[in-house]
Every structure is written in structure tokens, then in C-alpha cells.
N, C-alpha and C positions, 0 to 999 in steps of 0.2 A: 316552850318556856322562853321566855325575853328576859333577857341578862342585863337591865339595866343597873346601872348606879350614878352614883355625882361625885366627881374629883374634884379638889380644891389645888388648884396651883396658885401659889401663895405670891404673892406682889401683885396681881390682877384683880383692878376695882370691877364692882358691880356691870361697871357704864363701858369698860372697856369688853366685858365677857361677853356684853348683852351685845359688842359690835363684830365680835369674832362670831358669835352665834347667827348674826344676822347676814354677815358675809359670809360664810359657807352656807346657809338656806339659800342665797340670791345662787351662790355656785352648784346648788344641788347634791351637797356630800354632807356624809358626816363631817363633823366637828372635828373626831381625830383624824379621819383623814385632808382632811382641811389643814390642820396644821403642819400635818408631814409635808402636803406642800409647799406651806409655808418658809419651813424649812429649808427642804430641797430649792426653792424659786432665789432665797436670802443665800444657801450654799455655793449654787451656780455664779452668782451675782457678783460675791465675794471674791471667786474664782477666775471669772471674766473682769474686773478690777485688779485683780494682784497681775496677771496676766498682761495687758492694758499698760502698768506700771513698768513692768522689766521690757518691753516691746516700746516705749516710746521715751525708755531713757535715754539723757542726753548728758553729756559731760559739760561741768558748770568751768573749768580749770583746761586752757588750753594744754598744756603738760600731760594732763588726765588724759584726753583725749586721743593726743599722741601714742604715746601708752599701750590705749586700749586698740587705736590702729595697726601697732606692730602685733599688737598679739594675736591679733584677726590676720593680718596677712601670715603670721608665721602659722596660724592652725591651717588657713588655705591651704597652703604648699603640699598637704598631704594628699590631697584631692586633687583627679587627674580625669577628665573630660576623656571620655572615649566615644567613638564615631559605632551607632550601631549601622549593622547591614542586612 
């Protein structure tokens, strides 16, 4: 027995379903597994951007900047370089 049915997720026109249908037949999956990767592909994305963001801030405010250099040397200080043998 094949369990088919038809879902309506509501804000999706005709012309956009008929392209989400047509790009998971070109990928060779179902539909909803199609989407979970879409999903997961937009999750990552998002992830690798917030990421991205905090990794190539820069301080706009000389002051700032100072600042955030004392606080960086003062968390170093805690961390001590040891010789393995």
C-alpha cells in the first residue's frame, strides 16, 4: 500500500511549487526530503555568516579598540606556553 497524499503550505504559488518540484526531480529525492535540505543547506549558511561576522569584527572607535586590547592581553596572561619533551 503507497501512502500517498497532497499538502498545502500556504504562501506558495502554483509557479513557485511547480519549481521546488522540479528541483528535487533534477536532485533525485523526494520533495520532503528536498526541503530538509533546504533547510539544513539555509541553516549552515546562516551559521557560517553569524560566524564570519563575530571572526572579522573590527572596532569603528579608537577608544573601543584599546579597550578590547587590554582585555585580550589581560585574558592571555592566564595561559602559559609549556615545552613538551
Amino acid at each position: 500500500m503507497l501512502n500517498m497524499s497532497t499538502k498545502a503550505i500556504r504562501g506558495i504559488k502554483d509557479e513557485e511549487w511547480a519549481e521546488i518540484k522540479a528541483m528535487a526531480s533534477k536532485e533525485g529525492m523526494p520533495i520532503s526530503r528536498f526541503i530538509v535540505k533546504m533547510a539544513e543547506n539555509n541553516k549552515e549558511k546562516n551559521n557560517r555568516e553569524a560566524w564570519e561576522k563575530i571572526l572579522s569584527w573590527r572596532a569603528k572607535d579608537p577608544k573601543e579598540m584599546a579597550e578590547v586590547e587590554k582585555r585580550i592581553k589581560e585574558f592571555r596572561k592566564g595561559f602559559v606556553l609549556r615545552e613538551f619533551k
